[in-house]
C-alpha positions, 0 to 999 in steps of 0.5 A, a space after each residue: 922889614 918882614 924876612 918874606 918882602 923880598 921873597 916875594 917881591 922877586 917873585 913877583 917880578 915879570 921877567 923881561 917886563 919893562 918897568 911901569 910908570 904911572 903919570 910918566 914917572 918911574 918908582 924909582 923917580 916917585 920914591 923920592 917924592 915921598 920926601 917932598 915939603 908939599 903934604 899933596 905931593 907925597 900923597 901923590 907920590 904914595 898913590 903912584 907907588 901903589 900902581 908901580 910899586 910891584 917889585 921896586 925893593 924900596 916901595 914898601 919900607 918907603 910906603 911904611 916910612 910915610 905911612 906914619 907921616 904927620 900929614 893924614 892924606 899922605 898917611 890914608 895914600 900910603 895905607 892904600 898903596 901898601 894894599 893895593 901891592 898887596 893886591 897885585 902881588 895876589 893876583 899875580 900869585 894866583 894867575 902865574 902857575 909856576 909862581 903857584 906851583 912854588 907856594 903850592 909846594 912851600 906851603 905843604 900842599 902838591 899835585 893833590 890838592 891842585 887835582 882836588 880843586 880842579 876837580 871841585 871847580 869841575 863839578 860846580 861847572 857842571 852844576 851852575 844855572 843857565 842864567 849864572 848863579 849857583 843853586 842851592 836847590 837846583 843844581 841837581 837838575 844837571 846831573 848825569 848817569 846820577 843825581 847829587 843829594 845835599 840841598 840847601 836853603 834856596 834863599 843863599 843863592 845870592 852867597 853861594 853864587 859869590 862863593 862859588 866865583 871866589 873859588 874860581 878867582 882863588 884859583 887864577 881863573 877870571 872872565 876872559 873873552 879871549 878864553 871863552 868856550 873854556 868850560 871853567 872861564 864861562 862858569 866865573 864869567 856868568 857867576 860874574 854877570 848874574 851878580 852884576 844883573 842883580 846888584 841893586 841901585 844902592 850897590 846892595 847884592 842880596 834880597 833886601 828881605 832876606 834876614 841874612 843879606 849882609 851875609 850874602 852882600 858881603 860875599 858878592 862884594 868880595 867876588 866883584 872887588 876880586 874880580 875887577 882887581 884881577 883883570 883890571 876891567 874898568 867896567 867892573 869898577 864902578 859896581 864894585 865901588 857901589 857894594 863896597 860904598 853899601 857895605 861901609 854905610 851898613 857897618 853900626 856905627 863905631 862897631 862892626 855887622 851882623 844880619 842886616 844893614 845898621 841892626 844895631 846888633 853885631 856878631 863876628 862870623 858876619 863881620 868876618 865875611 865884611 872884613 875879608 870884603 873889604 881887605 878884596 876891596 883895598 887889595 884892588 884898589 877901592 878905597 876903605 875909610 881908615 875908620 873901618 878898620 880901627 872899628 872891626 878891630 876895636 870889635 874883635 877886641 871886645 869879642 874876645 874873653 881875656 881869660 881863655 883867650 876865646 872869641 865870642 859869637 856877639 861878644 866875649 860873654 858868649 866865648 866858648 859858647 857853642 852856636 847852634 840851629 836847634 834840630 839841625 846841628 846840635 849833635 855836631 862838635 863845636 869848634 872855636 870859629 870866632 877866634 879863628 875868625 879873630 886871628 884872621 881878622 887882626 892879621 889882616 888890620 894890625 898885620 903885627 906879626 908879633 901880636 901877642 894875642 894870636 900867638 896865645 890864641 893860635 895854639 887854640 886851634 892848632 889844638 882842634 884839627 880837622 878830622 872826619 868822624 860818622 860818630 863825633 862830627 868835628 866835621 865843620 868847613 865853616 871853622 876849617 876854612 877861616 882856620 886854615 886862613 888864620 893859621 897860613 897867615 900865622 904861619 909866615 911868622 912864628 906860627 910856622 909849625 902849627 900851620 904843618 900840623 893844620 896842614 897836614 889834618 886839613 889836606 887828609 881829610 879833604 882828599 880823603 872826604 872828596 867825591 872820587 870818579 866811582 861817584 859819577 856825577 858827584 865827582 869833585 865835589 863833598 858831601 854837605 854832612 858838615 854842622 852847617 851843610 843844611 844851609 848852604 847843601 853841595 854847592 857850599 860845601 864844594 866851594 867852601 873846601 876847595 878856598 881852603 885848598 887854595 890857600 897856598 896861593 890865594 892871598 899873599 904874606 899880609 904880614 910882608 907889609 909891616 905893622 899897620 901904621 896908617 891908622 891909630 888902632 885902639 888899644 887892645 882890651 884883651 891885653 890889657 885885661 889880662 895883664 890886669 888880671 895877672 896883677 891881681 894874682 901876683 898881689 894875692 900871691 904877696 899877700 900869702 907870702 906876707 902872711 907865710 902861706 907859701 901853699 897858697 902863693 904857690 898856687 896863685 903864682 902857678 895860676 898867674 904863670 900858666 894862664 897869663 905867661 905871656 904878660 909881666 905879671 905872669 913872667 913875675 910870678 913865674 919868678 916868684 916860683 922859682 924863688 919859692 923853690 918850685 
């Protein structure tokens, strides 16, 4: 079992709770029905446990027991339950302020970062629309003493209403009834509703003539799934299963997403926003077709270039490419994105704490930090928010010192960069003079950066769960191609070895050991040099 399962499972326990039950039973009475002869009572067993499973110290290594049963209903219950902890765990992470002060000060953040995210959550308050959504181009009709610059596109209403609610939930705060009048629960409690009042029949939310809808549906998604999961409001269910049903059917089939619904086309940072809808959906307990997950995963493989270990915008000829919009951003730093995307999204599927492509490709973007420059503009909040996500995950495993070093460049330069009390109106929030700032304005920019304050706490240890085992993930291309790559190295090393060119085995050995270290063929040509005498 992953070192942090118990941590984290005592902290999760409600003292002085009495112990759940679900369908009259215990977890304590459920676990041993995971042995059952009958494949439907395990199945039933593993869904109860997702319900009551919460702080029973043998829920989760009895869930991953089954979720290799041989049985493919038992297998898809314990997957989802395994999810579902996953989920309570979160939202109780989020809600609790003692157990959020802990994760605050564990993962490097402290009374800072909170005060920034209060601070941000403030200003996207004062700036939300009488009807609930947020507003790229509107926002600034509600300042005072001073006016906020940074307009957005107006047609990202749709996402940066999604947006700006997931940085309320990230934060503990939900709708309440009991709490309204509470300046903050109003702001997440109308962004909910207008999200709500413009879901389509199909469970679409976004204007299906926008040319960016999966984008947008994707984030409305993750707020309604987030939403439901934390207050458990049963009315929030069936729209919430309505935008996860639209979001699988618009996946191209054996593949992942990009713009619109079944394009045919994909791209990874679209992808991203679905995956992470998804991971919303199974955390509160909407089923995801096992499918899925073996496709975006399939995907990110495919994305990836086996050689410098980047991803790749729609593919892995595209890896290192930086993505422009011409006459917008072209004088902005590129970043790798995509692999950062990549190491949060295979996290999140595999959940295999020892993948050895995140570990190669994780120093990638520990090697890039965050950093604020007038001159170079590394400024970028898309690619320090899935890399502050990518690289916490990976730090609750081996990546543990480059997630300081991440950390202590991110919570710099966003303390730094946020709009103090001498900006008036602006206070909390950031300037949107990042690379894609000109899409989304202010209100993208203050919601982004304050997710990314909030990730000491907004998602629990994936990697606490276990490998995924629930579903046959493909082989992983990007492993394979190297190790193939490295073999074809070493031969050409033997052959000049053969031919007594030790100058030019050398090299080669060098190349397969310094580019491929961790496969066995680089480790072999590591050996080679040493029996060369270098």
């Amino acid at each position: 079992m992953h070192r942090h399962v118990v941590a984290i499972l005592l902290a999760a326990i409600v003292a002085g709770a009495e112990e759940p039950t679900h369908e009259g039973k215990t977890a304590n009475e459920w676990v041993p029905l995971l042995s059952d002869k009958d494949a439907a009572v395990r199945a039933q067993a593993a869904t109860a446990l997702g319900f009551v499973g919460m702080g029973f110290d043998k829920a989760i290594p009895s869930l991953q027991r089954v979720a290799k049963d041989k049985d493919a209903a038992v297998r898809e219950a314990a997957g989802a339950a395994l999810d579902r902890i996953l989920g309570e765990i979160t939202w109780k992470q989020r809600r609790d302020a003692k157990e959020r002060d802990r994760l605050v000060a564990r993962g490097g953040g402290g009374k800072a970062t909170e005060e920034a995210v209060l601070s941000a959550l403030g200003w996207l308050a004062r700036h939300q629309e009488a009807d609930g959504r947020w507003s790229a181009t509107d926002f600034a009709k509600h300042c005072e003493k001073s006016t906020c610059d940074g307009l957005g596109i107006a047609a990202h209403d749709y996402g940066l209403t999604g947006l700006a609610v997931l940085a309320f939930l990230g934060a503990g705060i939900v709708p309440d009834p009991a709490a309204k009048g509470s300046q903050l629960v109003d702001a997440v409690a109308g962004g909910v509703q207008w999200l709500l009042a413009h879901q389509a029949k199909d469970g679409m939310i976004s204007a299906p003539s926008d040319s960016h809808c999966l984008y947008h549906h994707a984030l409305g998604t993750m707020a309604l799934c987030e939403t439901y999961g934390m207050t458990r409001d049963q009315a929030l269910r069936p729209n919430a299963e309505a935008a996860v049903r639209f979001l699988v059917d618009a996946k191209n089939p054996a593949r992942a997403w990009r713009y619109q619904p079944k394009s045919g086309e994909n791209d990874v940072s679209a992808t991203g926003w679905c995956l992470m809808a998804l991971k919303s959906a199974s955390m509160a307990g909407i089923k995801v077709p096992p499918y899925a997950w073996c496709d975006v995963y399939a995907y990110l493989g495919e994305a990836t270039d086996p050689k410098s270990l980047k991803v790749g915008y729609t593919g892995a000829q595209t890896a290192g490419v930086k993505v422009v919009s011409p006459g917008k951003n072209d004088l902005f730093a590129g970043h790798d994105t995509m692999t950062a995307i990549a190491v949060l999204g295979r996290l999140t599927v595999a959940r295999d704490a020892k993948d050895p492509w995140v570990k190669a490709a994780a120093p990638l973007l520990a090697a890039d930090l965050p950093a604020w420059d007038d001159s170079t503009k590394p400024m970028d909040y898309y690619y320090w928010y899935y890399g502050t996500l990518a690289l916490f995950q990976h730090g609750r495993g081996e990546g543990a010192d480059l997630w300081k070093r991440w950390n202590a460049a991110l919570t710099k330069t966003l303390l730094e960069s946020q709009k103090d009390g001498n900006a008036a109106c602006g206070r909390g929030s950031w300037d949107p003079c990042d690379r894609w700032g000109f899409e989304g304005g202010r209100i993208y920019a203050t919601a982004m950066n304050a997710l990314s304050l909030e990730v000491y706490y907004r998602y629990a240890d994936s990697l606490a769960l276990g490998k995924r085992v629930d579903v046959d993930l493909p082989a992983d291309p990007v492993m394979e191609a190297r190790e193939k790559l490295a073999r074809e190295l070493v031969n050409q090393g033997i052959q000049s070895e053969k031919k007594r060119n030790r100058a030019e085995a050398i090299r080669v050995y060098t190349e397969a050991s310094t580019t491929y270290p961790e496969t066995k063929a680089g480790k072999e040509a590591a050996s080679r040099l040493k029996s060369l005498g270098k």
